[in-house]
N, C-alpha and C positions, 0 to 999 in steps of 0.2 A: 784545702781545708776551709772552712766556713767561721769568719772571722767571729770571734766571742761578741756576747753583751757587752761585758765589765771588764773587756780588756783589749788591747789593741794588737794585731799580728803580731809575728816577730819579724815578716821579712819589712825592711823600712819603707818603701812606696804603700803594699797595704796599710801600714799603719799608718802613712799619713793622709791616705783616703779615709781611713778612719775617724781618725782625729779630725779631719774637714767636715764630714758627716755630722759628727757629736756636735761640732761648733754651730750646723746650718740648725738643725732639731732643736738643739736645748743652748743657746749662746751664752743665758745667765749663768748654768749651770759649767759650761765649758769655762768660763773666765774665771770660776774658783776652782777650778779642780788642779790640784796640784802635782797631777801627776802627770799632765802634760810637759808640766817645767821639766820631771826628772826625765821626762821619756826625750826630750828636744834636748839635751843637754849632750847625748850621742852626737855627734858629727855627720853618721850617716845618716840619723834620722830628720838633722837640720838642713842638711841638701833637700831631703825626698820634702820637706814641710815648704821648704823654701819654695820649690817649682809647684805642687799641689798649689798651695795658696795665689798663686798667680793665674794658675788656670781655672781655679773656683770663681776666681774675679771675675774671667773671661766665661764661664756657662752662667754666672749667674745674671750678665749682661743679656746674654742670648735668651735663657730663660723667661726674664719679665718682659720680655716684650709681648704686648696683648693680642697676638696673633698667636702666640705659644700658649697663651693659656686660655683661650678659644677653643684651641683644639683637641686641648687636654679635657676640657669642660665638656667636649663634646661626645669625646670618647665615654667618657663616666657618663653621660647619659643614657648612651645605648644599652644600658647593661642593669641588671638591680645590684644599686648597695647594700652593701652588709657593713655590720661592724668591723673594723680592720684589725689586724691580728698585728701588735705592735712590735714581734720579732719580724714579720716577715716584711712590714714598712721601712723597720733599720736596714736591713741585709739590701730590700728592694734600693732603699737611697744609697749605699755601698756602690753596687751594682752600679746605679744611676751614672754618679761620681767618678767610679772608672772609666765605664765607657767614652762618656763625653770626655774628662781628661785623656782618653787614646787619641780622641778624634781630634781635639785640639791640637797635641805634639802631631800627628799625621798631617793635617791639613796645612803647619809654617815648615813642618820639616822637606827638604830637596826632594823630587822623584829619585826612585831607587829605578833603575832600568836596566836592561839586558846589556851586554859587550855591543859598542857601536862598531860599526866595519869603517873602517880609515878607508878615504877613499885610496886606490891603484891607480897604474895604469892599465886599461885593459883593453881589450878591441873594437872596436868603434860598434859592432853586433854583440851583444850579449844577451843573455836568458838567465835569470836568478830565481830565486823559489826562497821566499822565506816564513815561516810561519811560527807561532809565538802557542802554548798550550794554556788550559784554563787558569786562570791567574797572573800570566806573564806578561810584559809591558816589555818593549825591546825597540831602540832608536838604529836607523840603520843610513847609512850614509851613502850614495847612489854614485855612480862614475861621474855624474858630472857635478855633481856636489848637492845636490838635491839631498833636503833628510825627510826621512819616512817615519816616524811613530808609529809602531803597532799594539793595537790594546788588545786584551785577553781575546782566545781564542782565535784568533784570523790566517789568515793564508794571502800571501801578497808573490807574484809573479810579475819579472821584470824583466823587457825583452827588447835592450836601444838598439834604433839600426842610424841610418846616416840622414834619413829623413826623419824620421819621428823618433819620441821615446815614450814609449807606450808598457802601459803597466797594466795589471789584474788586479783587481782586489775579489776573492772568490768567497772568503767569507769573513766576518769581523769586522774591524773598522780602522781607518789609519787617519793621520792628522799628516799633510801633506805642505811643506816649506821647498817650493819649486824652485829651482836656479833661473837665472832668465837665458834662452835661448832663443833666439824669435826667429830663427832658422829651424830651429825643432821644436815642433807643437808637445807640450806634456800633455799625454791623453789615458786618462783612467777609465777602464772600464769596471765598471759595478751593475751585475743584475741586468735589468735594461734600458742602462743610462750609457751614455758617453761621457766623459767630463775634460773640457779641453782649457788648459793654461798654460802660458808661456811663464811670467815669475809672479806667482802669487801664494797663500797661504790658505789650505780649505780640508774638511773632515766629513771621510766619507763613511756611512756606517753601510753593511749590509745588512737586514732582518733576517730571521728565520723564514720568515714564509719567502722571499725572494725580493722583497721591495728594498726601497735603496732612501737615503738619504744623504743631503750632500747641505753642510753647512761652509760659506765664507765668510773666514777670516779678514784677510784682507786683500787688496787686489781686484783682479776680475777671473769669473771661468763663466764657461758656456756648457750648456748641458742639455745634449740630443738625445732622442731616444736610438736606442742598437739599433733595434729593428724598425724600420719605421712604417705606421700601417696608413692606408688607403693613400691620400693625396699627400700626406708626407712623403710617400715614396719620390713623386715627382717634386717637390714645393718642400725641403727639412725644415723649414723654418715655419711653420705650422705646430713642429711639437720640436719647437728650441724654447730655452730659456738662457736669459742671460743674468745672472747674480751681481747686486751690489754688495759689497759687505756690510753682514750682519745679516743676512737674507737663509734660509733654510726652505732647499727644496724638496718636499716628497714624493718617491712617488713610488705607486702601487704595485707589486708583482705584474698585474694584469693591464696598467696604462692608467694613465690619468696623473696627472701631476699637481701639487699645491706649493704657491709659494709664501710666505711667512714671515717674521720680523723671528728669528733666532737668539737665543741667550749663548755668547760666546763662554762668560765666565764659565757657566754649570754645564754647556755641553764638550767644550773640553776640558773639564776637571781630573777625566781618568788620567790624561797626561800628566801630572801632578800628583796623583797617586788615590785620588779623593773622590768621591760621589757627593754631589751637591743635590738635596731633595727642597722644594718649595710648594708646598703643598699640595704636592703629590699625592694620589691612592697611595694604599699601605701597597694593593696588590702591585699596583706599576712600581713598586719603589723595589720590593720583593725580587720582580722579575730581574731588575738591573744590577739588584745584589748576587742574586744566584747566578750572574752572566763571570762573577768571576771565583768564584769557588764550585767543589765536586763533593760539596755537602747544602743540599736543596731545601730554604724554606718551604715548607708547603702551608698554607691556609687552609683551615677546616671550615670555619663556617665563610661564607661569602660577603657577612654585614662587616666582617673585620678586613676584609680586603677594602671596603669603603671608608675608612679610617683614614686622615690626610696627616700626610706626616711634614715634617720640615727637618734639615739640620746638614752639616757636613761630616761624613761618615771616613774611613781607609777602607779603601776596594781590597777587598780581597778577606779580610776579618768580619765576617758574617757574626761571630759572636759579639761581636759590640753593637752592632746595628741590636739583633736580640739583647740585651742587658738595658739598652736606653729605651727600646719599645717596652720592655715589659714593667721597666718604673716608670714611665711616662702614662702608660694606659692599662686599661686593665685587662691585659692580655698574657697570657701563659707559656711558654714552650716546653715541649718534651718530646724527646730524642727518641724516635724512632723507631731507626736504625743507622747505624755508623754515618748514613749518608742523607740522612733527611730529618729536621726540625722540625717538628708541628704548632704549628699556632693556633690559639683553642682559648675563649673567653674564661677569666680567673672564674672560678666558682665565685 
């Protein structure tokens, strides 16, 4: 139900997104109104006012920084203003309010993850198959004590023998905390990469189209190609790489490698439960939203996929990312069907 003008929900969290709204729009007016006293005078509604108000603190930090209102600035340019219709600028700040307050609690609150496998005892040869569906986060604990994170979507296959311990990742991505064993090399296969560590820390993603990426953590790996073409074949060390940490290698479906200075914080943040954007396209931001939900933003026009976003989001809750895009800029969504958003410039 779609909070009133001249009065505040009944369930107490809306209403004190409510109450924070009234206080941000009209502050003089909010500090006579008396009827915040009576409405705080509940217990439940002095809890929900008590945490709101602290997280208001915390967006309203985020907000004025002049990189955030750059981008907001920039957005309202793309577009012609009109006069603003003053319910739907309330409801939009509502809106605004919660979101970011989700994302707040999301971003200090613990990862929620799948059942970790204790390690066993088991046979020095093993073969495991795990995989995690759209949405799911699941840590998984390996025979020899090696732990595995896997984010939405992936497929991880596990196969130690007495020499090696050798894994799959065939699609998705994993954050990889190796035991040291310097008698058995840990070697990942992804796409057509190799990635060989003995104890270190590093996160491998898979693309859709076949490419691979491999960021370190900490530690050392080395990263050959599977297949190796012309003089590689005789000479591997032609297309090796070896990663220091902090280092991000990519490389192509087709060959070719890049290597790069990597952001650890933001790119493993899914482990944490969170997507971290730093002025990102809307469209690339889009993409890695829809990587964990089975309800697909789609963009209509293409200028709004050019829109730079920033903020720390909860993976998996696609409606908050839309609630803070559409009071932030002047952007629109409407549903549809069950399974796809549209993004569509405000009239």
């Amino acid at each position: 139900m779609t909070p009133g003008l001249n009065r505040p929900p009944i369930d107490p969290d809306d209403g004190a997104i409510w109450w924070a709204t009234r206080r941000q729009m009209d502050p003089e007016r909010f500090g006579e109104d008396a009827r915040f006293t009576a409405w705080l005078a509940d217990p439940r509604h002095a809890q929900a006012w008590g945490e709101i108000d602290t997280r208001v603190d915390l967006i309203g930090n985020f907000a004025a920084q002049p990189e955030i209102r750059e981008m907001r600035e920039a957005a309202l340019g793309m577009v012609r203003t009109r006069r603003p219709d003053r319910r739907r600028y309330w409801i939009a700040g509502i809106a605004m309010a919660a979101s970011l307050a989700a994302g707040v609690v999301w971003s200090s609150a613990p990862t929620a993850i799948g059942p970790a496998a204790s390690p066993q005892s088991r046979p020095l040869a093993t073969a495991d198959r795990y995989v995690t569906k759209v949405g799911e986060r699941r840590e998984i604990t390996l025979a020899d004590g090696s732990r595995v994170a896997l984010n939405t979507g992936s497929i991880l296959e596990v196969d130690y023998s007495r020499e090696r311990r050798d894994v799959r990742l065939l699609a998705g991505q994993a954050l990889f905390h190796v035991a040291r064993d310097k008698g058995r090399p840990f070697v990942v296969a992804a796409g057509n990469r190799l990635i060989t560590a003995t104890g270190t820390a590093f996160d491998v993603e898979v693309g859709k189209g076949g490419g691979v990426a491999v960021l370190l953590v900490e530690g050392h790996v080395r990263v050959d190609a599977a297949r190796p073409r012309g003089l590689a074949r005789v000479l591997p060390w032609l297309d090796r790489e070896d990663l220091e940490p902090g280092e991000r290698l990519t490389a192509a479906a087709g060959g070719g490698t890049v290597v790069a200075p990597g952001d650890i914080e933001r790119e493993t943040a899914w482990n944490r439960g969170v997507l971290i954007f730093r002025d990102d396209r809307l469209a690339d931001a889009v993409a890695e939203i829809n990587r964990y939900s089975t309800t697909m933003l789609v963009i209509e026009d293409p200028k709004i996929g050019d829109l730079l976003v920033s903020g720390v989001f909860p993976a998996g809750r696609e409606e908050d990312f839309v609630a803070a895009l559409t009071a932030f800029y002047p952007v629109e969504a409407h549903r549809r069907s069950p399974g796809a958003i549209v993004l569509r410039w405000a009239p």
